[in-house]
C-alpha positions in Angstrom: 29.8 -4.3 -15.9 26.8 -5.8 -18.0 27.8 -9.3 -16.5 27.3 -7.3 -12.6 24.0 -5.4 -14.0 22.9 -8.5 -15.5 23.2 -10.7 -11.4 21.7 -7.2 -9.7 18.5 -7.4 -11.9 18.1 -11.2 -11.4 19.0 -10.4 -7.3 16.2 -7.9 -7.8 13.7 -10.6 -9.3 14.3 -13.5 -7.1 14.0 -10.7 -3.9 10.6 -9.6 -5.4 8.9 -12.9 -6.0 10.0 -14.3 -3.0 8.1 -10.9 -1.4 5.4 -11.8 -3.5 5.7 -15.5 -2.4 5.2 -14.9 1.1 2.1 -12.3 0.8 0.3 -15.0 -1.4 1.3 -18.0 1.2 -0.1 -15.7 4.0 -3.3 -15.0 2.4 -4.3 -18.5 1.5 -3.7 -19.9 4.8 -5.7 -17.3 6.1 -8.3 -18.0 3.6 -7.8 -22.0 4.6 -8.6 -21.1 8.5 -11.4 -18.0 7.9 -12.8 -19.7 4.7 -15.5 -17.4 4.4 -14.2 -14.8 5.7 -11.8 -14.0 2.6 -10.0 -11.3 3.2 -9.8 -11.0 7.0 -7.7 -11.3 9.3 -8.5 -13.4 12.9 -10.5 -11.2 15.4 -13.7 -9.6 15.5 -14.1 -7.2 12.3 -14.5 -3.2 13.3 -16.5 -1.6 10.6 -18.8 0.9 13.4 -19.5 1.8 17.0 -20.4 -0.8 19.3 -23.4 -0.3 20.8 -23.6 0.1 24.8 -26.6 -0.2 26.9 -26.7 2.2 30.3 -26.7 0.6 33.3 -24.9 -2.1 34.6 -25.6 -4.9 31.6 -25.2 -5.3 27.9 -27.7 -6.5 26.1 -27.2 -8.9 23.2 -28.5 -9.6 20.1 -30.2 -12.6 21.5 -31.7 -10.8 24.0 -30.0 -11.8 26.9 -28.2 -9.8 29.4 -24.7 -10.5 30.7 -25.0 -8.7 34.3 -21.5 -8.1 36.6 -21.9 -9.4 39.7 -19.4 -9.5 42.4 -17.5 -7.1 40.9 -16.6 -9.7 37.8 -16.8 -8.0 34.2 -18.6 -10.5 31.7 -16.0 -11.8 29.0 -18.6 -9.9 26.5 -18.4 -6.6 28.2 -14.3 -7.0 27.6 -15.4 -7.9 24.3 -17.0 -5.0 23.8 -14.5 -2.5 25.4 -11.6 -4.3 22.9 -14.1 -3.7 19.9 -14.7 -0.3 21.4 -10.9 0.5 21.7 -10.3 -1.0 18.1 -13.0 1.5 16.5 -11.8 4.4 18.2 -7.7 3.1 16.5 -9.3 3.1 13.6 -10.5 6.1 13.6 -7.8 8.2 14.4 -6.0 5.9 11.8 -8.5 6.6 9.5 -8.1 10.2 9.4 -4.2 10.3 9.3 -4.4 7.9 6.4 -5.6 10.3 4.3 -3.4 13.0 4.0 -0.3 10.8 4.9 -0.9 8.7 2.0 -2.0 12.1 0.0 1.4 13.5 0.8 3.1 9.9 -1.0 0.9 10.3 -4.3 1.8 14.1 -4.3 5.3 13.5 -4.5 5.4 13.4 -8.3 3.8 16.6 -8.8 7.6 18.8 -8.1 8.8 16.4 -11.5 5.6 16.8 -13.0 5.8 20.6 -13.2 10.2 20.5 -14.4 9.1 18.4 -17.4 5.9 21.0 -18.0 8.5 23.8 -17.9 11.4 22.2 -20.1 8.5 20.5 -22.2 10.3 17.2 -22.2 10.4 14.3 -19.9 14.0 14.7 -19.0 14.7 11.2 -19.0 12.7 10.7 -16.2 11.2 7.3 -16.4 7.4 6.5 -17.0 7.1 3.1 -15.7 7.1 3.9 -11.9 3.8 5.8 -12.5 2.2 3.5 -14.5 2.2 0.9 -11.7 0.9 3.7 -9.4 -1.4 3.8 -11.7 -2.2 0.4 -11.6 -2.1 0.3 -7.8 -4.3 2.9 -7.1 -7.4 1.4 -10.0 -6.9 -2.5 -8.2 -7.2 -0.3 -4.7 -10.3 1.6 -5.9 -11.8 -1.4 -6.9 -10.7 -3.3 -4.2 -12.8 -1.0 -1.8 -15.5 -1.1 -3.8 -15.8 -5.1 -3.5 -15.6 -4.9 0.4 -17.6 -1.8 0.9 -16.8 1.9 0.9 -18.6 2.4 4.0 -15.9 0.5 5.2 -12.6 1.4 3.1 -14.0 5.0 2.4 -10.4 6.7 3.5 -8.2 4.4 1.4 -11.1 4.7 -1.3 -10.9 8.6 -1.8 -7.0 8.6 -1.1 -6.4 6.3 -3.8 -8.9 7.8 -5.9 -6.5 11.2 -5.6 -3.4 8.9 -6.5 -5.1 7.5 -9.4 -6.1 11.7 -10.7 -2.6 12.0 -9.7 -0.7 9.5 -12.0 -3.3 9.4 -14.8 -2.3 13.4 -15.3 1.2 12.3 -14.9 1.0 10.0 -18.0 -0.9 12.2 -20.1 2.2 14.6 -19.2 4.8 12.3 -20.2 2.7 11.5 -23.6 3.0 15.0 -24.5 6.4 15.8 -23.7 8.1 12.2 -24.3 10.6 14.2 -27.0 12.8 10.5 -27.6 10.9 8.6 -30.3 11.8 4.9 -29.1 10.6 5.8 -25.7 7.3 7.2 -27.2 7.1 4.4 -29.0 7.7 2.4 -25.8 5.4 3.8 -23.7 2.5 3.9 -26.5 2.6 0.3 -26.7 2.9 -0.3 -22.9 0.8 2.1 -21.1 -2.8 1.1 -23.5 -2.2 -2.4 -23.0 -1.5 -2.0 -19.2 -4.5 0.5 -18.5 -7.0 -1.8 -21.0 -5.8 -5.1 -19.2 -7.2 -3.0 -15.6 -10.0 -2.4 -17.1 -10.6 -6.0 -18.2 -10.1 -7.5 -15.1 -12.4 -4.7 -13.4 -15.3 -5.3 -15.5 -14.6 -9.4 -15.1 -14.3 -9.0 -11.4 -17.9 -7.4 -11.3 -19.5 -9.7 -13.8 -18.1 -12.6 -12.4 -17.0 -14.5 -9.6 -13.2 -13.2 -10.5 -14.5 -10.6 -7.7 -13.4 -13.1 -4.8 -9.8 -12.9 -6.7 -9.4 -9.1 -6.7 -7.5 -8.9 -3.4 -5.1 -11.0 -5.0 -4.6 -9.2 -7.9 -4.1 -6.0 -5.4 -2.2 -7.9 -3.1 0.3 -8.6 -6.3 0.0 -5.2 -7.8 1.2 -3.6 -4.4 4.1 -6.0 -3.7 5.7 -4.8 -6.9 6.5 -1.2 -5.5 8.6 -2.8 -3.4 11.2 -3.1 -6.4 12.2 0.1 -6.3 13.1 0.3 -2.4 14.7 -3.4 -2.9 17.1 -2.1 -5.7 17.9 1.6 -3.7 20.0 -1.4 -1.2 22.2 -2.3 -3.9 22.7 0.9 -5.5 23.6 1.9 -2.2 26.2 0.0 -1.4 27.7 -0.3 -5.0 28.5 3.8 -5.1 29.1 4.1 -1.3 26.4 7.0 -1.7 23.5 7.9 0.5 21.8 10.1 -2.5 19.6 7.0 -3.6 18.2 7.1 -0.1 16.2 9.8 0.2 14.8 10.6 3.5 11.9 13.3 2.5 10.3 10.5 1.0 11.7 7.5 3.1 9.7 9.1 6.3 6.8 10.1 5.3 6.6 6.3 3.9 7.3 4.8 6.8 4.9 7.0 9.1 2.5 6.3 6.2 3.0 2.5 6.3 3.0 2.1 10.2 -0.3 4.0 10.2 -2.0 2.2 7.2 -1.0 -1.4 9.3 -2.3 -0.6 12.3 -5.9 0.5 10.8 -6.1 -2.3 7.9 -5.5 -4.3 11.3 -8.1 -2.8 12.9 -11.0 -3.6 10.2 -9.1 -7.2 10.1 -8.0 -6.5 6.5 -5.0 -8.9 4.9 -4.9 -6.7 1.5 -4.2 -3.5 3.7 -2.3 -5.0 6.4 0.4 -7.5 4.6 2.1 -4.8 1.9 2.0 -2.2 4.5 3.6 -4.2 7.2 6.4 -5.3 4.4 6.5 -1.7 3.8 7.1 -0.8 7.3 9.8 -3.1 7.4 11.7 -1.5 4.3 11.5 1.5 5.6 12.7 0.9 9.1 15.7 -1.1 7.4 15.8 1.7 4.7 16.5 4.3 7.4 19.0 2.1 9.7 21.2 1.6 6.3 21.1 4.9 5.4 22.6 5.5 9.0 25.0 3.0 8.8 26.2 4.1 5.2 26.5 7.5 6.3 28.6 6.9 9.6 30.8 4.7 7.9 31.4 6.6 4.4 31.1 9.6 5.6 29.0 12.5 3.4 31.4 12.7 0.3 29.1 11.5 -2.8 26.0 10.5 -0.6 25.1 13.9 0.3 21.9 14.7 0.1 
């Protein structure tokens, strides 16, 4: 049994890395081909409204007008239309993101409030909402560095997640009743939250700043340890319990939304963890189908 436990948690490893392997590949070739363009993806960038002029011509900012004539449409009034379309995507986007992502970070609050009422932490583990924790202050930054003018949704959603999990951790410091997991966690958690804060203050001092979305990027592809280990858990116990679906939807419609408007302001931070996401998700919900037709309820009801 230790033997098995010991291969699952190096399965879990090499699966993770080789997640984070990819992400890291995909950024630097797009940094190779878009050099100064860091941190975007290929295509014109959709930060506001394009600008139309009445009439039958667009006017550029060189001055020039691109007039239709024989009922041709200039190549820059498609242009325009496409960057037109892509604002209004990310706009509607926009405005799900908030409260879909909102309803992700809010899911610890039902465990928050049991360990309030018992006035211990039940077992429940700390760990998953220190990275949270983590994710949400490299996100925060993050949209600072690019501009919150033009992350301002995932800025103030991730600004909730980070009120969110910082209150869960001062929970679980209070209630923590076993004395090797206080101990744990008061050596972990300090060390964690001071090494953010180092690299945040870095990042704006120094050139580190053209790093960050790496150090996001990394940050976010770890959450994906926890959906990676519900597969083998799984199919080890034959039980659909470790796949819940109240918070397997809600990621994927979360995920699928958050892709399509980091695509639409041409954003590889945003766009590769929430595609990966998407994917997991989408499997997530086919195995959980597939487990339940062929095992039946018994222990995997949920």
């Amino acid at each position: 049994e230790a033997m098995s436990r010991s291969r699952r948690g190096a399965l879990r490893t090499r699966i993770t890395l080789t997640v984070l392997a990819f992400a890291f590949f995909q950024v630097s070739r797009i940094q190779a081909l878009h050099g100064s363009r860091a941190w975007l993806l290929p295509g014109p960038r959709v930060a506001r409204a394009p600008v139309f002029e009445a009439g039958h011509s667009q006017q550029s900012r060189t001055g020039q007008s691109a007039i239709v004539t024989n009922g041709a449409i200039p190549a820059k009034q498609i242009t325009s239309a496409a960057a037109f379309g892509a604002y209004s995507t990310k706009q509607v986007t926009g405005a799900l993101l908030i409260p879909l992502v909102a309803i992700l970070y809010s899911s610890p609050i039902p465990v928050l409030r049991k360990i309030v009422q018992a006035k211990s932490s039940l077992k429940y583990p700390y760990l998953p909402y220190l990275l949270l924790c983590s994710n949400c202050m490299a996100w925060v930054v993050y949209c600072l560095h690019r501009g919150v003018s033009t992350m301002y949704e995932p800025f103030l959603v991730n600004l909730y997640g980070l009120s969110v999990n910082v209150s869960a951790l001062w929970i679980f410091n209070r209630y923590i009743t076993d004395e090797t997991i206080r101990s744990r966690f008061r050596r972990q958690v300090p060390l964690t939250i001071l090494g953010m804060f180092g690299l945040t203050v870095l990042s704006f001092a120094t050139s580190f700043k053209k790093c960050w979305g790496y150090v996001t990027l990394a940050i976010n592809c770890l959450l994906f340890i926890g959906p990676i280990a519900a597969f083998d858990d799984v199919w080890r116990t034959k039980s659909v319990k470790y796949l819940p679906m109240n918070t397997i939807l809600p990621g994927l419609a979360a995920s699928t939304n958050a892709s399509i408007y980091f695509y639409c302001i041409r954003d590889v931070v945003g766009f590769i963890p929430n595609a990966v996401g998407m994917f997991l998700s989408s499997v997530q919900v086919m195995f959980y189908g597939f487990v339940r037709t062929k095992f039946g309820q018994g222990k995997g009801q949920c």
